[in-house]
Kinemage of the C-alpha trace (Angstrom):
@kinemage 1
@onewidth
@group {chain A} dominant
@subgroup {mainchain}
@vectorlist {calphas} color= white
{ca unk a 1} P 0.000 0.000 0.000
{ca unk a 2} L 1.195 3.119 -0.692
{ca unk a 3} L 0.718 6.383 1.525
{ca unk a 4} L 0.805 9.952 1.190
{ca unk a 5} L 2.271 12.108 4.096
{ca unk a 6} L -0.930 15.163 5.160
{ca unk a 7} L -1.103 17.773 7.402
{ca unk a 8} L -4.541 18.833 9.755
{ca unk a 9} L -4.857 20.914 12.295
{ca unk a 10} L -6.368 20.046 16.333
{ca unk a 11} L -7.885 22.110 18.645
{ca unk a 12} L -4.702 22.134 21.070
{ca unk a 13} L -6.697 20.936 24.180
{ca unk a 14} L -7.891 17.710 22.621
{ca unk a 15} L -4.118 16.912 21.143
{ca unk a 16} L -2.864 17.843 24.963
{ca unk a 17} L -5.812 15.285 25.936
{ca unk a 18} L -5.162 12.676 23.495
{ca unk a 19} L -1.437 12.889 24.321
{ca unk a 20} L -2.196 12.275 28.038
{ca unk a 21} L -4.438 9.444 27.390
{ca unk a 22} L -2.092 7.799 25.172
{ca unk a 23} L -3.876 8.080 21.984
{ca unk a 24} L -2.199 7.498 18.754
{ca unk a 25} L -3.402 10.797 16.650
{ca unk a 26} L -1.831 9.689 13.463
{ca unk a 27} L -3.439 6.011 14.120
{ca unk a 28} L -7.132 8.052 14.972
{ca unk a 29} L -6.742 10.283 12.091
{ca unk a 30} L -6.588 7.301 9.878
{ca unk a 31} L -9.373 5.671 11.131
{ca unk a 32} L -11.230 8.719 10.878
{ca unk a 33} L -10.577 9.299 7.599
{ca unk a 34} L -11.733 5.327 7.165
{ca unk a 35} L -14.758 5.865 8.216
{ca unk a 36} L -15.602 9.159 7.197
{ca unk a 37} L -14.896 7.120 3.144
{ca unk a 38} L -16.561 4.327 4.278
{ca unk a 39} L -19.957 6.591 5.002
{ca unk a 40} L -19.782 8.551 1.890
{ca unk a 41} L -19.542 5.618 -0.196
{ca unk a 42} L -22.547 4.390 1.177
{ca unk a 43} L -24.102 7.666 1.046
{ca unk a 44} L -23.059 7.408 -2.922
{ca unk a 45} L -24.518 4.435 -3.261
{ca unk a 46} L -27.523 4.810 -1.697
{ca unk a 47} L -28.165 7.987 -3.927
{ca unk a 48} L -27.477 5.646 -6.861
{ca unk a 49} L -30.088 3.601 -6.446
{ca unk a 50} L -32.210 6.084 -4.947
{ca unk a 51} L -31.758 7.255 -8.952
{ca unk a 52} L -31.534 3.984 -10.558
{ca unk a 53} L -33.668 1.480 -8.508
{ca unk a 54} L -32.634 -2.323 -9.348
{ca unk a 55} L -35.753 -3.698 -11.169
{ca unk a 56} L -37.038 -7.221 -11.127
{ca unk a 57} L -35.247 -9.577 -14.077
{ca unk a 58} L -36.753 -12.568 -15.199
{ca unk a 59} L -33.466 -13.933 -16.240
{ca unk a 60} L -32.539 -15.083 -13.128
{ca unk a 61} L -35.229 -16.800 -12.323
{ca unk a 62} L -34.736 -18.830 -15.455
{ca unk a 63} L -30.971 -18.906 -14.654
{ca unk a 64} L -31.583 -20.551 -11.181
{ca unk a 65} L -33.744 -23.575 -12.596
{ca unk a 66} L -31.590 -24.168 -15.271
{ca unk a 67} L -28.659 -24.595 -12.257
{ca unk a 68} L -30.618 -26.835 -10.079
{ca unk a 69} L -32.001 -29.242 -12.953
C-alpha cells in the first residue's frame, strides 16, 4: 500500500488530551478518515439507487432452474 504524508490541524486541548491518554493521533486520524470514506460511499450508493432502482429480471429466475435441474 502506498501512503501519502498530510497535514490537519487540532484544537490544542484535545491533542494535549489525546497525548495524556495515550492516543495514537496519526493512528485516529486514519481511522477517521476510514470511516468518514466508508460513510460517503454508502451515502453514494444509496443515492445511486435512490436514482436507478434495481428492477425485477426474469433472467434469473430462469438462470436458477436451469442450475438446479
Amino acid at each position: 500500500m502506498t501512503t501519502t504524508r498530510t497535514t490537519f490541524t487540532l484544537d490544542e486541548s484535545l491533542a494535549e488530551q489525546a497525548r495524556r491518554l495515550g492516543v495514537n493521533i496519526s493512528a485516529a486520524a486514519r481511522e477517521g478518515v476510514s470511516a468518514a470514506v466508508r460513510s460517503a460511499l454508502a451515502s453514494s450508493d444509496r443515492a445511486a439507487y435512490e436514482r436507478e432502482p434495481e428492477k425485477a429480471d426474469d433472467f434469473w429466475a430462469d438462470a436458477e432452474a436451469w442450475v438446479e435441474g
